[in-house]
Backbone as CSV, one residue per row, in Angstrom:
resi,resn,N_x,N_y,N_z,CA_x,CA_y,CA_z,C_x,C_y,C_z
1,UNK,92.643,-75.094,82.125,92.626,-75.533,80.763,91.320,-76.258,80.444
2,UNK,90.836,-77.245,81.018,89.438,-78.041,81.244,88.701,-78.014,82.569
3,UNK,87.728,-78.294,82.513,86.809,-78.236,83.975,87.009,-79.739,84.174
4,UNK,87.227,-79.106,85.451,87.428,-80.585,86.217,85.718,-81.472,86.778
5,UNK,85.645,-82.258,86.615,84.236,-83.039,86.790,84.489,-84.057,87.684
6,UNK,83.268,-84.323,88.503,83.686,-84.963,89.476,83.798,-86.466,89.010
7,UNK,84.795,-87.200,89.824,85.171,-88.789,89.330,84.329,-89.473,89.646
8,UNK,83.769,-90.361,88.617,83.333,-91.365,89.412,83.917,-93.040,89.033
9,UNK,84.521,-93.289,90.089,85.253,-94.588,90.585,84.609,-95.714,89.882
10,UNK,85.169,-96.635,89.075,84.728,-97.789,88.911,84.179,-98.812,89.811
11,UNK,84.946,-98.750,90.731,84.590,-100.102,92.323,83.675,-99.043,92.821
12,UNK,83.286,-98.009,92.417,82.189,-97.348,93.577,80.770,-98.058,93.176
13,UNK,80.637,-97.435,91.751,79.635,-97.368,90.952,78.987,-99.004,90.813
14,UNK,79.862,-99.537,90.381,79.708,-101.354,90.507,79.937,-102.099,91.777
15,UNK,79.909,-101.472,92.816,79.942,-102.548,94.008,78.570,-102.693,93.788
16,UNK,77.585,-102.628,93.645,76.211,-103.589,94.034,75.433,-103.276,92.696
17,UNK,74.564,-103.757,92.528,73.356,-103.952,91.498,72.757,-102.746,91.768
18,UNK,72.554,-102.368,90.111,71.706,-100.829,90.510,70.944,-101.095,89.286
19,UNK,70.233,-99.965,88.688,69.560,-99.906,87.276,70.868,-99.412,86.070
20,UNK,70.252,-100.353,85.149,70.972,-100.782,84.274,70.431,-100.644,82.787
21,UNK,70.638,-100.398,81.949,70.188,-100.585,80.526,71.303,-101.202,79.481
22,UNK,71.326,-102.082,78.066,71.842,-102.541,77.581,72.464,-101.915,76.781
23,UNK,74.146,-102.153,76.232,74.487,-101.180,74.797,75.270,-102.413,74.116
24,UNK,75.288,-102.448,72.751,75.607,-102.926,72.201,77.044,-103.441,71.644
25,UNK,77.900,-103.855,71.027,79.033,-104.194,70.574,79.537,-102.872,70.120
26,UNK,78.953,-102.435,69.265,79.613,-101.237,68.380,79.298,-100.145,69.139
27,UNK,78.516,-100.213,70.302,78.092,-98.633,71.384,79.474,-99.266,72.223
28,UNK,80.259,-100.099,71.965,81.378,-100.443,73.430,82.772,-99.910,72.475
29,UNK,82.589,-100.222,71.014,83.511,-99.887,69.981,83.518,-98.344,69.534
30,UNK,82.861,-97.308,69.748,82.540,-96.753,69.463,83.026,-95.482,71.035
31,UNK,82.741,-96.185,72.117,82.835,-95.709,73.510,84.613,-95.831,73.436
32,UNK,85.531,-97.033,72.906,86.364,-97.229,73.057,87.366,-96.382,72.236
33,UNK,87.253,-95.970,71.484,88.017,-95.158,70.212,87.493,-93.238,70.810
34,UNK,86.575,-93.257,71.702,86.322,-91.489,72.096,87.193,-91.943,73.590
35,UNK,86.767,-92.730,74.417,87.840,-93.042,75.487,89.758,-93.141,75.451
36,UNK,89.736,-93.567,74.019,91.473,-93.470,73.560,91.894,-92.254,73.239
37,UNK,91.016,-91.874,72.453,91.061,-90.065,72.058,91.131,-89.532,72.965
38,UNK,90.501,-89.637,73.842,90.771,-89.066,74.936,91.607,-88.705,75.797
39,UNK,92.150,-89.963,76.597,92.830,-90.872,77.070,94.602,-89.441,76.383
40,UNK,94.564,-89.966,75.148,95.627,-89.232,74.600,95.880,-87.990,74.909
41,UNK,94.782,-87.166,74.504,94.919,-85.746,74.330,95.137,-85.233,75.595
42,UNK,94.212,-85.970,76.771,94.372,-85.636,78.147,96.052,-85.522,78.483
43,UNK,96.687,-86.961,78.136,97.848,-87.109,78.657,98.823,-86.033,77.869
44,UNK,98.876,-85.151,76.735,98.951,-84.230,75.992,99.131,-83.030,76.910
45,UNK,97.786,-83.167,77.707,97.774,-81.637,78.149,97.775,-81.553,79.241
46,UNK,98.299,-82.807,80.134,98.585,-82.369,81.797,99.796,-82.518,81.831
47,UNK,100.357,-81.791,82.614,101.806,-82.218,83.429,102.435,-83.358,84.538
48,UNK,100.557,-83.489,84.708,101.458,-84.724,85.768,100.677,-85.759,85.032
49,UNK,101.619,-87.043,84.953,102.349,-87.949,84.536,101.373,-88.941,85.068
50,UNK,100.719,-88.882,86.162,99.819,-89.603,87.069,99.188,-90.827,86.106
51,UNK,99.183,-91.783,85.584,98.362,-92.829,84.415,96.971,-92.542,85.342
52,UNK,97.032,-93.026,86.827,95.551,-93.074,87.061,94.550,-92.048,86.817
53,UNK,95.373,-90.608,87.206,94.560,-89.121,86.687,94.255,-89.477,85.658
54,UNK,94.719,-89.985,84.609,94.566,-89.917,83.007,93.174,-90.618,83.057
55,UNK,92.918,-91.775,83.532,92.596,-92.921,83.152,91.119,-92.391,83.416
56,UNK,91.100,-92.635,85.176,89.971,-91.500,85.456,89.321,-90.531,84.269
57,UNK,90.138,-89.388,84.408,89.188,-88.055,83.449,89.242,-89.129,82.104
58,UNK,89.785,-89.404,81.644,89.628,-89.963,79.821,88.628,-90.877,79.866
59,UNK,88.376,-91.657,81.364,86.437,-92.573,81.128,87.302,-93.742,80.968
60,UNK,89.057,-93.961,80.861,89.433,-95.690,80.240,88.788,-96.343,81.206
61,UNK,88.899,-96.124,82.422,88.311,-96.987,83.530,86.642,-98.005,83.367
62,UNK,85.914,-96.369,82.456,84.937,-97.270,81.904,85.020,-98.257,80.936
63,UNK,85.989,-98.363,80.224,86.268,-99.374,79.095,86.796,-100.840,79.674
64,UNK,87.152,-100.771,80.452,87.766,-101.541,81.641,86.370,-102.371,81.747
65,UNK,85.574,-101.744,82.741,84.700,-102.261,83.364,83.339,-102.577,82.399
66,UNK,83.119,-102.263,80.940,82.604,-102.461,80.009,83.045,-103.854,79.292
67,UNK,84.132,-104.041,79.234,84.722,-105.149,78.707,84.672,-106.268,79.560
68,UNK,85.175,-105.508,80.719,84.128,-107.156,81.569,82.954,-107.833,81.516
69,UNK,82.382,-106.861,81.539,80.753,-107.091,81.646,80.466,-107.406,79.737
70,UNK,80.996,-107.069,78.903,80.751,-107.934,77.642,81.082,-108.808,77.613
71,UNK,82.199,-109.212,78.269,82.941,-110.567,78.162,81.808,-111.874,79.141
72,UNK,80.948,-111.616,80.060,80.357,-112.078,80.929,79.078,-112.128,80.136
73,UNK,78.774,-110.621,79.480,77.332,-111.367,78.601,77.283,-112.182,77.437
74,UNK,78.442,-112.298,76.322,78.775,-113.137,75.816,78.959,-114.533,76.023
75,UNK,79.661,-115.066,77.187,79.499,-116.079,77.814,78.336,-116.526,78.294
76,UNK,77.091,-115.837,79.007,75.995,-116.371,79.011,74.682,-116.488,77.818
77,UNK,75.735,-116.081,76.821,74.437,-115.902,76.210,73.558,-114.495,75.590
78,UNK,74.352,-113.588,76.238,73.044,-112.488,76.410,73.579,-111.388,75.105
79,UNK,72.832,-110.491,74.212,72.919,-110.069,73.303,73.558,-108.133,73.871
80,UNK,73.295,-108.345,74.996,73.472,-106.270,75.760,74.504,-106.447,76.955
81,UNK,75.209,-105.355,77.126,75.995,-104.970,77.654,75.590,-104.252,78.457
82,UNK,75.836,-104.116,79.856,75.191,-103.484,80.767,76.165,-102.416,81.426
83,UNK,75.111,-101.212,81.606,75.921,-100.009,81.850,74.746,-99.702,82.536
84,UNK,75.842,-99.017,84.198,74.620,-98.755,85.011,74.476,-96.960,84.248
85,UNK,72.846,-96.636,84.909,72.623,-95.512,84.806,73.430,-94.482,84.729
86,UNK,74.048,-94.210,86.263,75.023,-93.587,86.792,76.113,-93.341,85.697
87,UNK,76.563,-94.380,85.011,77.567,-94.520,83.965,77.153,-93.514,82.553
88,UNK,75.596,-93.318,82.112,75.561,-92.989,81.623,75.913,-91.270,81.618
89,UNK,76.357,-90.702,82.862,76.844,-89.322,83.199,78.385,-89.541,83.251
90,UNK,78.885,-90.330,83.285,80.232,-90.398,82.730,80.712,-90.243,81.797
91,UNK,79.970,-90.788,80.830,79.964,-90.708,79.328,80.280,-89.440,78.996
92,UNK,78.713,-88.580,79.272,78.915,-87.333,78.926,80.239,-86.533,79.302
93,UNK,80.464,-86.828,80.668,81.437,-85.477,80.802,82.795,-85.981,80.427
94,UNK,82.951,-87.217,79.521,84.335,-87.675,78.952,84.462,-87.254,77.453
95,UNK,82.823,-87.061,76.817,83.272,-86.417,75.993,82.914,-84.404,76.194
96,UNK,82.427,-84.201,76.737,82.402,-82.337,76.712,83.588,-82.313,77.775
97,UNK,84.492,-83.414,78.603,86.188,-82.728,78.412,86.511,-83.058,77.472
98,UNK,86.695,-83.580,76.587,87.064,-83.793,75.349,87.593,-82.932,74.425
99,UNK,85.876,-82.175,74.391,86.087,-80.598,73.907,86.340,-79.843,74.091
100,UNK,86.538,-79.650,75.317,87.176,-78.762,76.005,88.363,-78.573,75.523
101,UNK,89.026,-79.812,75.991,90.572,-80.125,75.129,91.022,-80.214,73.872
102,UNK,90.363,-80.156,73.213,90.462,-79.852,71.418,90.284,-80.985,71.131
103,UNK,89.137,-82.334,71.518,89.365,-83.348,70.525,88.816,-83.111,69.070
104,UNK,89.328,-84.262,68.459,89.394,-84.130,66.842,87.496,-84.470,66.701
105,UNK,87.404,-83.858,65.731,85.671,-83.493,65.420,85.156,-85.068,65.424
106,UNK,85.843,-85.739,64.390,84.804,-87.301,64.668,84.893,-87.868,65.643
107,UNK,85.822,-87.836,66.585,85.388,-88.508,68.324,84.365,-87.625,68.737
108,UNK,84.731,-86.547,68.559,83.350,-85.782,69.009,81.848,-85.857,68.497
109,UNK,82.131,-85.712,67.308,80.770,-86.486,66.792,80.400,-87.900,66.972
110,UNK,81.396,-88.868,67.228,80.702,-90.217,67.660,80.309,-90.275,68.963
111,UNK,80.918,-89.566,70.170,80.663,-89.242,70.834,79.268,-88.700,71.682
112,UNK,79.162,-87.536,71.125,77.462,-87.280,71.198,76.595,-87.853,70.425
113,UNK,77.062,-88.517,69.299,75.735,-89.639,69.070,75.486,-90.442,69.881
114,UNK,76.988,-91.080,70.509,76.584,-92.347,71.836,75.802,-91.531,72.915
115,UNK,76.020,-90.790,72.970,75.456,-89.875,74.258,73.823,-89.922,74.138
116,UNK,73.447,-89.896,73.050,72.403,-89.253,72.476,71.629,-90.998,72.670
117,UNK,72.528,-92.187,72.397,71.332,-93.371,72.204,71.711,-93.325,73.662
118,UNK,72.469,-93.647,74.645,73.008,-93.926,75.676,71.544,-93.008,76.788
119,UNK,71.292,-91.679,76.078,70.329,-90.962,77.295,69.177,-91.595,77.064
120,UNK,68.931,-91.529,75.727,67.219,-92.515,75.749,67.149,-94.104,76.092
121,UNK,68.250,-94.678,76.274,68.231,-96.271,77.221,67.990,-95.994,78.500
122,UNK,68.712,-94.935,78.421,69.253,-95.138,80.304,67.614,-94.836,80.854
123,UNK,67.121,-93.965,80.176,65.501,-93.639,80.313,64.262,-95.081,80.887
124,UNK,65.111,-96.148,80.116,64.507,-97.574,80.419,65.137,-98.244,81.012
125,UNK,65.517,-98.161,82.247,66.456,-99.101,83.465,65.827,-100.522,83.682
126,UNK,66.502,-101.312,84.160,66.395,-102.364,84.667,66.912,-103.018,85.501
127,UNK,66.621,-103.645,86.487,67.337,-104.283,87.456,68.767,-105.185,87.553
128,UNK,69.863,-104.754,87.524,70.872,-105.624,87.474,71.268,-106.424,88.320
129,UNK,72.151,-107.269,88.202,72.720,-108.466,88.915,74.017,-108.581,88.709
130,UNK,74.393,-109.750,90.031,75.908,-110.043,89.207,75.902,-111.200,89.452
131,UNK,76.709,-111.756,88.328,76.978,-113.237,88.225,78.575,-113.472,88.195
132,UNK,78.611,-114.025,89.004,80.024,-114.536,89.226,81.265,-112.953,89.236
133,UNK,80.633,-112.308,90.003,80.845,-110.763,90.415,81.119,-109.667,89.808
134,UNK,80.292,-110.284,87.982,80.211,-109.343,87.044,79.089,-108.561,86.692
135,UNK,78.909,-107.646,86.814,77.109,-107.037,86.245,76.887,-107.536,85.509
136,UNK,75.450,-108.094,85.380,74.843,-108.601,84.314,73.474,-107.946,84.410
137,UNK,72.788,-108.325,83.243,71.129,-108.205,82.944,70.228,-109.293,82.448
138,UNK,69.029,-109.326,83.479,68.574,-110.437,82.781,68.339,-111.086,81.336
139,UNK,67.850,-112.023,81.290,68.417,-112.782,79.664,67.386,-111.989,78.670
140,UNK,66.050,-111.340,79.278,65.196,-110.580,77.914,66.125,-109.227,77.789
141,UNK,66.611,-108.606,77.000,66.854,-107.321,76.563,66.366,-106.834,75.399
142,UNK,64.981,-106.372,75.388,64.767,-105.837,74.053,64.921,-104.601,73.523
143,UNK,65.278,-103.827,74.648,66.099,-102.363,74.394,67.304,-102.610,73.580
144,UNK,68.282,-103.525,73.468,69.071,-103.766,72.503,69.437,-102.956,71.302
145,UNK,68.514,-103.469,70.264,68.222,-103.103,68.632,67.101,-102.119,69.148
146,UNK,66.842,-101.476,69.832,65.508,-100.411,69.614,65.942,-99.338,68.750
147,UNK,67.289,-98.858,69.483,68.111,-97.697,68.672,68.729,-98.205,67.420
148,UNK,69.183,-99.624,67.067,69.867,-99.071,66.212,69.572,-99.208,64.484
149,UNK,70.584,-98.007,63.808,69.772,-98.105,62.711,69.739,-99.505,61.801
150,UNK,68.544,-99.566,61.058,68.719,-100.611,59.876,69.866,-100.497,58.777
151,UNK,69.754,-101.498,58.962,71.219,-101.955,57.980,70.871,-102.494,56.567
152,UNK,72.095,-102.009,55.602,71.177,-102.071,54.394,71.165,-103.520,53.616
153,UNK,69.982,-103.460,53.054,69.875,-104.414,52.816,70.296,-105.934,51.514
């Protein structure tokens, strides 16, 4: 029915500091509403019942581990959300299963727009850390606002 893509594990990907680039509030709001869509339609169209299968292929796992790490840059201070590289190939193949699976056109279209700012960050990595055993990024992020559009005025 869908191509299966290979998993990649939350505790894999985040056990240590890797390169990292920043996304924003509404790139985590935006990630979160194509991850539910998801999330749904998946559980729609398998038979087994498994929540973790679901969770896995639908990317929730990334929402999981996104929300931590906002919740940690908020608390220090910091304006970006850190998503390792690696993460940014998750993305993709949560939404082209997506389509696979018939999601509804505007997850799909918000979707590959995130995809679309998400590939030209990831292009500008940076060294991550963890603080208090959450990924973080150091306190300059000016990749931030590079992508996003102006707001009117």
């Amino acid at each position: 029915m869908f191509r299966r893509r290979a998993r990649v594990r939350a505790e894999v990907v985040s056990s240590e500091p890797g390169e990292a680039f920043a996304r924003t509030v509404e790139d985590l709001r935006v990630l979160e509403r194509v991850t539910s869509h998801a999330r749904t339609r998946l559980a729609r169209h398998v038979h087994e019942r498994d929540l973790d299968v679901v969770d896995q292929a639908s990317g929730y796992w990334l929402m999981l581990t996104l929300s931590e790490r906002a919740g940690a840059a908020r608390a220090l201070g910091r304006s970006g959300i850190p998503m390792l590289v690696e993460e940014a190939e998750a993305v993709r193949a949560v939404v082209l299963n997506l389509e696979s699976y018939g999601g509804e056109t505007m997850a799909l279209a918000e979707g590959y727009e995130l995809i679309d700012r998400i590939t030209l960050l990831s292009r500008l990595p940076r060294t991550a850390t963890h603080v208090g055993g959450v990924l973080t990024l150091p306190d300059d992020t000016p990749e931030v606002d590079a992508l996003m559009p102006a707001g009117p005025s």
